[in-house]
N, C-alpha and C positions, 0 to 999 in steps of 0.2 A: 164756591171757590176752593181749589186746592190748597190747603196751609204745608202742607208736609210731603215730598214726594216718597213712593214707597222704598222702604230699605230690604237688603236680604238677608237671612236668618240666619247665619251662620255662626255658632260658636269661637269666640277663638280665643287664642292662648298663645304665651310667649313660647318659645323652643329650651333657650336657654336663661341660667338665670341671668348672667350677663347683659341681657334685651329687656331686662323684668320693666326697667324705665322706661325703654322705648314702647312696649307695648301696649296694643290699643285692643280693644272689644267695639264690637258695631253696634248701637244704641239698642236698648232694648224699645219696644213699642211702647211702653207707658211705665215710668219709673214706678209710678203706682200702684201698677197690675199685680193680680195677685190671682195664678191660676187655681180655676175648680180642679182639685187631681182626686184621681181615682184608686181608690186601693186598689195595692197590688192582690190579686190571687193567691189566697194561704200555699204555700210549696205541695208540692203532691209530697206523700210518704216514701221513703227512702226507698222501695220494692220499685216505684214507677219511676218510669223514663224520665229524665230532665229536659221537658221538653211539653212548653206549654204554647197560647194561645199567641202571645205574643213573640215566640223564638225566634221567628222568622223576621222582625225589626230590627237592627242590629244599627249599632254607635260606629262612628266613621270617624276614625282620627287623620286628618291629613297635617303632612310635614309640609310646607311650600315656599317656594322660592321666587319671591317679588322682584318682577325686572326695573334692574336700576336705567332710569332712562337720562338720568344726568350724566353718568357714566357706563355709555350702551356697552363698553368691552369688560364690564365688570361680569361675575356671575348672577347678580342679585342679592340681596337681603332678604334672610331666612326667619320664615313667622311659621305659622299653625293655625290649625283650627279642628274643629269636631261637627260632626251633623248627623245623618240618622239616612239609613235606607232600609230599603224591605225587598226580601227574595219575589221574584217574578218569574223563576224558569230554575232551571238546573244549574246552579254556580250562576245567574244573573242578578245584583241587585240594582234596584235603582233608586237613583239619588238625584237632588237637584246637578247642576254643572257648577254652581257657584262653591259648593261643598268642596272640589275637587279640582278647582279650577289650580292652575301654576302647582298641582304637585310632583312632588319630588319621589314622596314614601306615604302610603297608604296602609294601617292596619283596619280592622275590621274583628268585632266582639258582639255576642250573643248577647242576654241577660241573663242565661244562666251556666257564660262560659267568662271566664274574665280571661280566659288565653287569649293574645292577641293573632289574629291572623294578615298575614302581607295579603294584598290589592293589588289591583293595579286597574286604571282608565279600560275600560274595550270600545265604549262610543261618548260624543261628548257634542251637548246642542246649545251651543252657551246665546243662542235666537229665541229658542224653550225654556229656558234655564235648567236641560236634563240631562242625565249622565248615566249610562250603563258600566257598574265594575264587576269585578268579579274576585275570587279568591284566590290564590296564585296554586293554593293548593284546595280543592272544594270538596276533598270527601268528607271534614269534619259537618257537614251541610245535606249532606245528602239526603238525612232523614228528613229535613223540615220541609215541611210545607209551604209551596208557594201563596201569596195569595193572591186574590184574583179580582175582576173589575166587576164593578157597576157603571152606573149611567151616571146623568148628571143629578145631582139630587132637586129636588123642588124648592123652593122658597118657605122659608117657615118650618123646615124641618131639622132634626136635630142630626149633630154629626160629633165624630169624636176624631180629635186628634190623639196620634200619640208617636212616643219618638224619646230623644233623650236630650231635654231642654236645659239650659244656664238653672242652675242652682242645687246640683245635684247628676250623680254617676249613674245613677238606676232610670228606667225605664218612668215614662211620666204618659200620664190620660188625661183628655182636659176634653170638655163639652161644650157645644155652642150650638146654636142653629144658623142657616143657611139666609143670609140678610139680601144680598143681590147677585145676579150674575151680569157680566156686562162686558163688553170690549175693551182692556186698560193695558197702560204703558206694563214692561216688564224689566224692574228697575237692576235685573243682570248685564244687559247691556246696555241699558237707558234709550236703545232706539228703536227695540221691537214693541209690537201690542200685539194680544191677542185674548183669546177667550180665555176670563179668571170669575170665579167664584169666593165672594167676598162671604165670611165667618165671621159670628162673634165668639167663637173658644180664642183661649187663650193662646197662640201661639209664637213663643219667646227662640229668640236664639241658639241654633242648637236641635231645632226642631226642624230645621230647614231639610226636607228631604226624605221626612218621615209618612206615612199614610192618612189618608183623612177618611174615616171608615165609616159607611150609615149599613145595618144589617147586615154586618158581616164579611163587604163588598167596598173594594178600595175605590174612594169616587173622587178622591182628588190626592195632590200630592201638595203638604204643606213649602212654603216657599218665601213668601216678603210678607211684611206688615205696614203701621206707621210707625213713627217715634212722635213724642212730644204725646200733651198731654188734651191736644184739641181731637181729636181720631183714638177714644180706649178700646180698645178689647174690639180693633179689626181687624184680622189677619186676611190673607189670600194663600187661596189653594188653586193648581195646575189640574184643570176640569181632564177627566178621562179623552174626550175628543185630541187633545191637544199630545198627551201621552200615547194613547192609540198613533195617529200621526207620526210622532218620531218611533215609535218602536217600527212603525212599516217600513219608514224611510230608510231603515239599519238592517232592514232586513240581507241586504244585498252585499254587506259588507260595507258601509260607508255611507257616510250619511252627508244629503246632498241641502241641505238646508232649507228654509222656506222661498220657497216662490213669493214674489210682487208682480202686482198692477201697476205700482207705480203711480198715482194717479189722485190729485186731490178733488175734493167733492164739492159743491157747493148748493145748499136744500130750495128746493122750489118751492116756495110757500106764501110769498105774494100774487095774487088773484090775476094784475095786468099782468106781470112777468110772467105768467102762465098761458095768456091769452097768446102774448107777444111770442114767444118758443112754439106757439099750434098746437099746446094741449091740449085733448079735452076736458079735463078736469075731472078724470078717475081715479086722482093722486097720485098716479105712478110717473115717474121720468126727474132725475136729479141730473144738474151742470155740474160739468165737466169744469174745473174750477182752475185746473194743471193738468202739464204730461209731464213727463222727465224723456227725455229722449233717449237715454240710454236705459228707461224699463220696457216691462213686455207690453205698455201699449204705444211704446213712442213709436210715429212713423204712420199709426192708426186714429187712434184718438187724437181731438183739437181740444183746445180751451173754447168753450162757448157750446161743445155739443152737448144734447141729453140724454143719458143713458136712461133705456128702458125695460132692459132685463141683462139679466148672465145666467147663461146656460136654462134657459125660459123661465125663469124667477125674477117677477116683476118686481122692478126697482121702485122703491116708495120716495116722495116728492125729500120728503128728510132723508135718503140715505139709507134707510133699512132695510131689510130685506126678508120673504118667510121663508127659510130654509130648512127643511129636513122637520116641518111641522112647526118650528119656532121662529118668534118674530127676532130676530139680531142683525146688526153691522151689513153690511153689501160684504167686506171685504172677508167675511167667514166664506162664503161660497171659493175664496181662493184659496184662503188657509188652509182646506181639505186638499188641495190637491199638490202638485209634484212637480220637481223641473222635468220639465218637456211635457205635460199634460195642456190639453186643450182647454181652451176658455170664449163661448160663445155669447156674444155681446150682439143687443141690438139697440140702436141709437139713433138719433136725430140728426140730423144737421141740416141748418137752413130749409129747415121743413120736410125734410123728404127721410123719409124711413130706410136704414139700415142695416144690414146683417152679415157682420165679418168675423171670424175665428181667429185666436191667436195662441202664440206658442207660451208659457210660460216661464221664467226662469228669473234667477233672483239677481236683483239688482245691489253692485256694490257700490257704487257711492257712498249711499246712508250707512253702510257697515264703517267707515272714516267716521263717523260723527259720534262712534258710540264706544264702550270700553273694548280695550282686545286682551285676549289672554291665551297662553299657551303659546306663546312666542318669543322670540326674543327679538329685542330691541333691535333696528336695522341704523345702520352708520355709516360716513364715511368721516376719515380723520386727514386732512390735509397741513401741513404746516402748521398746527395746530388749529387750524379751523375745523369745526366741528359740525356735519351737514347731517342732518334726520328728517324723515318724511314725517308731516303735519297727519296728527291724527290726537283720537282727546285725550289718549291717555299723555304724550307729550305737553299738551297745552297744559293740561291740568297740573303735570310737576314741576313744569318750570311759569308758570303761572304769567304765562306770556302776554306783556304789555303792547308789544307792537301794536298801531294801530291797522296796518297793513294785514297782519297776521290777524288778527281778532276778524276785520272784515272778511277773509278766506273762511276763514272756518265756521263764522255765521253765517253766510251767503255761499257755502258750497251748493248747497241744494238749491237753493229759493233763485238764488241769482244763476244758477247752468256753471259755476267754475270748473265744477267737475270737467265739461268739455273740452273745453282747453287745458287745463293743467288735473290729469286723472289724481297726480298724486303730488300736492306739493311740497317744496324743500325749504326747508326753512336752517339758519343757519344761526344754530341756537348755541354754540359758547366758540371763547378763541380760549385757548390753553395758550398762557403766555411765554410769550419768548420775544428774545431781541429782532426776530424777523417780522414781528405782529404785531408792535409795540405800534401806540394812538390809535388804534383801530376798533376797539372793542364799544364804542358807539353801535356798530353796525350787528354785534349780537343779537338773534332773537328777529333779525328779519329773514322775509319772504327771497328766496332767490329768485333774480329773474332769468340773468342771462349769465352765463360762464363762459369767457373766450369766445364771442361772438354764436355760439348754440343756446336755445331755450332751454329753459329745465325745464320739465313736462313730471319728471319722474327723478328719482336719487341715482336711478342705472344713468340716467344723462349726467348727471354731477360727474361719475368716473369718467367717463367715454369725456367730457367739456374738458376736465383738465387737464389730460391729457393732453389736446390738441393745440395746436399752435395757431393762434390768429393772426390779426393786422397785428399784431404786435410783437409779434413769439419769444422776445426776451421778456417778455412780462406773464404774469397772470389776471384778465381781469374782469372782475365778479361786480355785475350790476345786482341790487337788491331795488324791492320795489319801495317806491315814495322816497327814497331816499337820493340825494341831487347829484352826488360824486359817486363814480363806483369805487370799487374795495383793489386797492391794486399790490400786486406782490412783485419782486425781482423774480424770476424765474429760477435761476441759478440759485440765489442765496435761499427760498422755500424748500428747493430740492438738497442742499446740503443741509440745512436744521430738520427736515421733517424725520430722519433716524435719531436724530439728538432730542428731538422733542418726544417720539415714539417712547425712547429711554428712560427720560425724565418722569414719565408721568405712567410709566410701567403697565403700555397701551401693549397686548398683544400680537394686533393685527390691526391695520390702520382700516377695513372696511368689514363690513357685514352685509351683503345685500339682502341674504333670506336665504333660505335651505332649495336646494336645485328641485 
């Protein structure tokens, strides 16, 4: 059983001292931990280059600017933080995405340069949790040495973290061996998984982003741990496969994110149920448990078939699969590949054997269910009502009770909401005035209908209000579960909405998203 889900490693620090109260640090993994470190290397003699084995890791301070979602017209609330990357190409480093996530100001420092240099983002995979920056100016760089990859390491062997961890400005070495490797959540955006390699070095905050090095050869990129004192001394590291992967994907100038199946699994592993689906019983063939109709198998796959290979890699009765020599997940044979890459699938249904192709590409839905960053908050401001599309990072700050609400955002996926409403609206504060007054009951619900139009999306909230229905001197907004709709005078919302604009020192009464 899970006790602790995994956190990401990220250093942080207030900006100003003014924030000093408000500010937070993200738990360490185990109050108690106490990294193995590694002397540093005596300095070479004052004749040699400054310029050791390590130069090439460099401290990442990011400035950042957290979007206010209570007040989307605001600019945000300004934090900080620090993490660790390592050169990979000429002026390339890389970092996790969490490190650099919502920044504003990026410097960047050697160890054995305390000059700070400007940054900035080049690529950013916040599905991987990876990040390409670079140096705004990269001759002071030029000498160092990249370094470079290995494979995945084996189990039982030993690896060294290193990077610039909470407790100290200098450069830190910490040793563990190689305990599992396995298919797990990846707690950047809480809704991706994919292939991580579990360690017991010490890896603390601050570390986030730094190399995981066995003989000389970067074989993972440090990343999340646990907190709490049930899980000590286990970190995860972003296995080479999965790095490989995004650096291809960026090749092209842009990075098109991971591909899905879409598709949940369910293991064949009782004897009749086996007989009953026309197995022979050579272990291979897993139920088809789910489709989502808007992934790349909806339209192909049903609930009830067996799948029995992808791309001729026999599906095991649990779900596993031997790919590329090792036994892992079915769903790694997708991981590898690309939007618009094929995927050949052979299956079952009602006894007769199968064999269809399909296109792949990534499924957003599930992107709604998980953190967003690098954006800014999207709105609409009506006579002081205040309309936002339902996604977590919303639920999460206004800590939304609806029952209405709650049921959407649990049952986007399981229950098909998505189909019907791609993006919900939820009508989460009234900024008061004497045109709005007894109405704030209705805060924090689901919209359903605006002026006789469904809301589907936030673009319908504008286009809805707009229009005039069976009633046209009025405005009037049905929410779900709720018995009355929400009604306004028409006239008197359009004389207070520049006085309420005013009042509450709104810039611009909407935000859809960047064209």
């Amino acid at each position: 059983m899970v006790i602790r889900s995994p956190i990401s490693l990220m250093k942080m620090r207030p900006l100003l001292p003014v924030l000093a109260a408000l500010a937070y640090t993200l738990p360490t993994i185990a109050q108690d931990l106490v990294p193995e470190t590694v002397p540093a290397a005596s300095p070479p003699p004052e004749s040699a280059p400054l310029i050791d084995e390590w130069e090439s890791i460099v401290n990442i301070d990011a400035s950042v600017l957290m979007p206010d979602y209570r007040e989307p017209w605001n600019s945000g609330q300004p934090s900080g933080g620090s993490g660790t990357g390592f050169l990979i190409g000429k002026n390339r480093f890389l970092t996790n995405a969490h490190v650099v996530s919502n920044a504003i100001k990026l410097v960047i420092r050697t160890t054995n340069d305390p000059e700070p240099h400007p940054a900035r983002v080049v690529f950013i995979a916040h599905d991987c949790d990876l990040a390409i920056i670079e140096a705004e100016d990269g001759t002071p760089f030029e000498k160092l040495k990249p370094l470079s990859f290995g494979g995945i390491p084996k189990l039982n062997t030993e690896v060294i973290a290193v990077g610039y961890p909470i407790g100290g400005d200098r450069i830190s070495v910490t040793r563990g061996v190689v305990s599992r490797i396995d298919f797990r959540p990846y707690s950047h955006s809480g809704v991706d998984s994919h292939l991580a390699i579990q360690v017991d070095a010490a890896i603390n905050p601050g570390n986030s982003g730094g190399p995981v090095i066995q003989e000389g050869k970067v074989v993972g990129v440090a990343f999340q741990g646990f907190s709490g004192r049930v899980a000590q001394n286990v970190g995860y590291i972003i296995p080479v496969p999965v790095v490989e992967r995004f650096l291809k994907d960026v090749e092209d100038g842009h990075y098109d994110h991971y591909v899905d199946l879409a598709v949940s699994d369910f293991a064949i592993e009782n004897s009749a149920q086996k007989k009953a689906l026309g197995l022979n019983g050579d272990g291979v063939g897993v139920m088809i448990a789910d489709v989502e109709p808007a992934g790349s198998a909806g339209g192909l796959l049903k609930r009830g078939d067996v799948l029995l290979s992808m791309d001729d890699n026999p599906v095991m009765n649990n779900g596993l699969i031997r790919f590329q020599g090792e036994l892992m997940d079915m769903n790694e044979v997708v991981e590898r590949k690309f939007a618009g890459d094929k995927l050949k699938l052979a299956y079952l249904r009602d006894g007769k054997k199968l064999e269809k192709e399909l296109t792949l590409k990534r499924f957003d839905p599930y992107v709604r269910l998980g953190e967003q960053y690098n954006q800014r908050p999207r709105y609409i401001v009506y006579a002081g009502l205040v309309f936002q599309p339902m996604d977590k990072n919303l639920m999460d700050t206004y800590q939304i009770g609806d029952s209405a609400a709650n049921y959407m955002f649990d049952n986007f996926l399981t229950e098909k909401l998505y189909v019907e409403r791609p993006e919900p609206v939820l009508l989460t504060n009234i900024l008061t005035d004497e045109v709005n007054t007894y109405i704030t009951p209705y805060a924090q619900s689901v919209v359903d209908e605006i002026n006789g139009v469904k809301i589907r999306s936030l673009k319908d909230v504008k286009e809805a209000l707009a229009k005039k229905g069976d009633k046209p001197d009025f405005v009037v907004i049905k929410l779900m579960e709720k018995d009355r709709p929400l009604v306004l005078k028409r006239d008197l919302a359009e004389t207070a909405h520049p006085r309420i604009m005013q009042t509450y020192n709104i810039p611009e009464d909407a935000y859809l998203g960047a064209e």
